[in-house]
N, C-alpha and C positions, 0 to 999 in steps of 0.2 A: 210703852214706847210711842213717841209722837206719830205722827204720819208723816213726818221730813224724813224722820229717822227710820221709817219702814221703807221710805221709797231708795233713800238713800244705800240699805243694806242691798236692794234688787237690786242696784244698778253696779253694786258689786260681785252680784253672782250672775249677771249678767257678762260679766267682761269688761263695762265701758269702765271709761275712765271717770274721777269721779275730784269732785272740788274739793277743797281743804273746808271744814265748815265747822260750826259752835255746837259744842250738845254736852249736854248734863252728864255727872260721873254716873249714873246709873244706866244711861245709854251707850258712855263708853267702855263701861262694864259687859254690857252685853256683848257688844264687837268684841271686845277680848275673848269671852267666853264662848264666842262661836269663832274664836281660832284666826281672825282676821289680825294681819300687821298692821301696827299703827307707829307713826309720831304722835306722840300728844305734847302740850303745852300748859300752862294753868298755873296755880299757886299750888306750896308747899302742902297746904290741907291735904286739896280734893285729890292729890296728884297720891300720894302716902296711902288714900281709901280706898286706889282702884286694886283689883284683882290681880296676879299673876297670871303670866301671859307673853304676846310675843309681841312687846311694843318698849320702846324707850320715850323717855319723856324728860324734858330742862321748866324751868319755873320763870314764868313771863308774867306779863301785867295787860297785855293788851294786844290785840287783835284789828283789820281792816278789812271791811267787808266793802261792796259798790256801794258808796254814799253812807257810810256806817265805819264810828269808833267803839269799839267792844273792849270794855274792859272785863276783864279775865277773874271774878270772883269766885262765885259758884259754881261757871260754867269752865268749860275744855276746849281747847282749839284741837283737832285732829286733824290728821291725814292720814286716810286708810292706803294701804297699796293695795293696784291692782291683783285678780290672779291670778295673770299672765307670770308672773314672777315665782321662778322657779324654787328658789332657794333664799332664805335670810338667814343671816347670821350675829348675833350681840356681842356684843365686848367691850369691856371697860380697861381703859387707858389709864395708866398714871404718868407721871413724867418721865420713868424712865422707858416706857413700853410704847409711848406715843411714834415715836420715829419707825414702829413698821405698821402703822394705818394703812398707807400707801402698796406696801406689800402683802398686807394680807385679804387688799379689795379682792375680789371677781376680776375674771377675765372679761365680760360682759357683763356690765349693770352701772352701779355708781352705792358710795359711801356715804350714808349721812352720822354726822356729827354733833353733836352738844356738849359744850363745851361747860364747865363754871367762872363766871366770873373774879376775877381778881384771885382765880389758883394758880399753883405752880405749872399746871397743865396749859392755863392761858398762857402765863407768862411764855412757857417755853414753845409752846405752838408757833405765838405770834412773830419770836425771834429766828425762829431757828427750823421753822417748817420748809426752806428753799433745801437742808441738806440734808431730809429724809429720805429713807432708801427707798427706791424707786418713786422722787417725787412726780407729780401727776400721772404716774402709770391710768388709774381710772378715775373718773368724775367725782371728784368732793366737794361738799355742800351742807350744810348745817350753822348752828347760831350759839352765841354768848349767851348760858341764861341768866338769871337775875332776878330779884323781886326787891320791895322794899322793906320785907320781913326777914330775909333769907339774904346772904349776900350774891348767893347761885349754886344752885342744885341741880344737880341730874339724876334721873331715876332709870335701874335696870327692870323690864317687867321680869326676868326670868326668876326674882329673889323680892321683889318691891324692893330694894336697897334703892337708900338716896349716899349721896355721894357730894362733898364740897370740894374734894381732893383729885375727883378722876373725873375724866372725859367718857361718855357713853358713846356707842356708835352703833350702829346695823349694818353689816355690808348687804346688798340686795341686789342677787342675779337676775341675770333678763336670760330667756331662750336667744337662741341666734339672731331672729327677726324681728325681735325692739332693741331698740339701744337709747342712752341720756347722751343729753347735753345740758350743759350750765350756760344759763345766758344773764348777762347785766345790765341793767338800767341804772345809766347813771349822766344825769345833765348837768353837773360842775366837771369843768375843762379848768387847764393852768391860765393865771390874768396872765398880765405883760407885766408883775411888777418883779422883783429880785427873785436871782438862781438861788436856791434853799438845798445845801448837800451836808450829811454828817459822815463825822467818820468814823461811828460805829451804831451797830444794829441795836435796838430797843426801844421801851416803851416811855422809861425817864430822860429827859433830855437838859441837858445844860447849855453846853456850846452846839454854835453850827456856824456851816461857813457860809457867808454872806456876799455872792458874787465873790470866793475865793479867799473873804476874810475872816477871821474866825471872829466871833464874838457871841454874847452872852444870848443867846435866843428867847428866855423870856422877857428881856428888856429889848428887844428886836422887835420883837410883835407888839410890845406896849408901844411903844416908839412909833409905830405904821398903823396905830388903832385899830387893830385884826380884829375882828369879831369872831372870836373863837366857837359863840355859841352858835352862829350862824352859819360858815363858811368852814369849811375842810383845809388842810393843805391837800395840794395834786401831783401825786409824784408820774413821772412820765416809764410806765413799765414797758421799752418795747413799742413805743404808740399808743399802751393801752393807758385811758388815765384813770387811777387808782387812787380814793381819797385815803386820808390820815385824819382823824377829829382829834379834836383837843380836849381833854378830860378836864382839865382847869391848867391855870398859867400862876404859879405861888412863888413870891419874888427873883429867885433866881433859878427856878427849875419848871420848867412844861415837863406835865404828865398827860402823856396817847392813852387814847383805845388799842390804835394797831401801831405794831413796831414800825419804825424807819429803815433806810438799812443803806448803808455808804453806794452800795453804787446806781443810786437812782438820782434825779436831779428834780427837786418840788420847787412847787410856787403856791402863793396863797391862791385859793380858788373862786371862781366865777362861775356863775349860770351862765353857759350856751344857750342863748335866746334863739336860735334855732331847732333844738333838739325838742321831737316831742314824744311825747309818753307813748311807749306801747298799752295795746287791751292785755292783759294777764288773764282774761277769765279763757280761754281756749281749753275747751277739754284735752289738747295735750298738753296742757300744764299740769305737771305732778304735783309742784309743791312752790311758792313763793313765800319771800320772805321780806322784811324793810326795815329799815334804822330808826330806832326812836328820836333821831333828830329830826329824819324828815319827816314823822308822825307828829311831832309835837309841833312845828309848824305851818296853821292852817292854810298860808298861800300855799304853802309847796302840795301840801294835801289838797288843792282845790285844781292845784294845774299838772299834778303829775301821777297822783294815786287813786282816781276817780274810778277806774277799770284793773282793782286788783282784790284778791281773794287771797291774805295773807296772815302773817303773824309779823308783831314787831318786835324787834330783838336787838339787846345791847350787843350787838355785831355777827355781821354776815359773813361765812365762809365759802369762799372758792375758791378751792385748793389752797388756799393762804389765808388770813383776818382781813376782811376789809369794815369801813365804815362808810355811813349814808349812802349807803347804795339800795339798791333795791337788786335781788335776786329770785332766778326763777330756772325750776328744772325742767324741762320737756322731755318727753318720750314719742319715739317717731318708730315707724317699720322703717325696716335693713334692708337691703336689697341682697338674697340669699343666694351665694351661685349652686346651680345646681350641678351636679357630678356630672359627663357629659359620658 
């Protein structure tokens, strides 16, 4: 075992909290085998080699360290959990089971998720997660996985089962006095140019109405030279603004990463030249994650991801699908009352 990864185990029997970091399957074998939860990341290979255990794991390509792109071969992106955390729990989702994640979180803690790419569990997630039962009751968080050998895999440790059909999860309790929050970074705001509303939820898009007119939206976007590969659409959720990517635009049908959904109103999107990047390295950061759009882009990489300790992933979830966002969980102390 390295000495990263010797120091690294101390500071989890220590209590502290601890970074998301790279380490060989034979070191993330050991954490397994000394009983530590984990998320892992990685390819199809090394991910199928590791041990049984109490860890879920989706198949990525690439990783982001401070000043560092790590592509994901031989090596593992992990994040152990604290253990301050009382209780975890595994479960895999299929499409039909997906709609009580919500209800089977903790009362205190938060949900992480891995999802496969281009499954029926994406699909139905990305549509249809606003009318799950008891939606946001607790913190959900987790990512699209993907490779270029695999279309997207997830792995349960309790069986090493990999999975193209079902969603993984771990619910993970906190004692009374930590609790999560999801927090997002994200610097494309709506332009000033046309209102973008459809009138039905999904990932395939044909028509859309165009400041109230309907017409053909991939000839919409050709039409306005949208750079798809560059720019998001920005739907206005609430105040919050929430991108949409374009998977490609093929003559008369856009295909999304994340669903649309009729009662939100988009516009193509802009960098906020005022917004600047949070540091993510804060030891109360549990976990962060970022979109392979704004990894593959080196300005965006040199003005907004300089201070993150994450994974990159064909879509980030907070409590719903999003895209090019960047995501991150914090754990903070509760203020406990006492009996009087």
């Amino acid at each position: 075992m390295c000495n990263n990864m010797i120091i690294f185990v101390r500071l989890f029997r220590s209590g502290i909290m601890m970074y998301q970091s790279i380490c060989s399957q034979a070191e993330a074998a050991a954490m397994i085998e000394k009983g530590i939860p984990l998320f892992i990341a990685g390819s199809y290979e090394i991910l199928a080699g590791l041990p049984k255990g109490n860890w879920i794991a989706g198949t990525a390509q690439n990783a982001i360290l401070p000043g560092q792109k790590i592509t994901l071969d031989r090596q593992l992106f992990i994040q152990p959990l604290p253990d301050f955390v009382t209780k975890t729990t595994i479960q895999e989702y299929d499409v039909n089971s997906f709609k009580e994640i919500f209800a089977d979180a903790p009362e205190n803690g938060f949900t992480f998720v891995i999802i496969p790419f281009d499954s029926e569990p994406h699909f139905e997630f990305s549509a249809s997660v606003m009318s799950y039962n008891h939606f946001g009751r607790q913190p959900l968080c987790g990512w699209i996985s993907w490779d270029v050998r695999n279309t997207g895999r997830t792995f349960s440790g309790r069986q090493v089962q990999a999975y193209s059909d079902k969603a993984v999860a771990m619910h993970v309790e906190f004692p009374p006095d930590k609790y999560a929050e999801i927090q997002i970074f994200n610097p494309y705001t709506q332009g000033t140019g046309d209102d973008i509303t459809f009138e039905s939820s999904g990932l395939v898009v044909k028509e859309a109405c165009i400041n109230g007119v309907k017409q053909n939206f991939a000839e919409y976007l050709r039409k306005i030279n949208f750079n798809h590969r560059r720019f998001p659409l920005v739907g206005d959720y609430a105040g919050a603004m929430i991108n949409v990517s374009c998977r490609s635009i093929e003559e008369d049908t856009v295909f999304l990463y994340a669903a649309v959904f009729p009662t939100i109103k988009y516009r193509t999107g802009v960098i906020d030249p005022a917004v600047v990047a949070p540091s993510l390295l804060s030891k109360k950061i549990l976990l962060s994650l970022t979109c392979i759009v704004n990894y593959k882009q080196n300005d965006f990489c040199e003005n907004y991801l300089q201070n993150i300790n994450g994974l990159v992933t064909y879509g980030e979830i907070v409590y719903q699908l999003l895209n090019q966002t960047t995501v991150y969980l914090t754990v903070d102390d509760a203020v406990v009352s006492k009996p009087s």
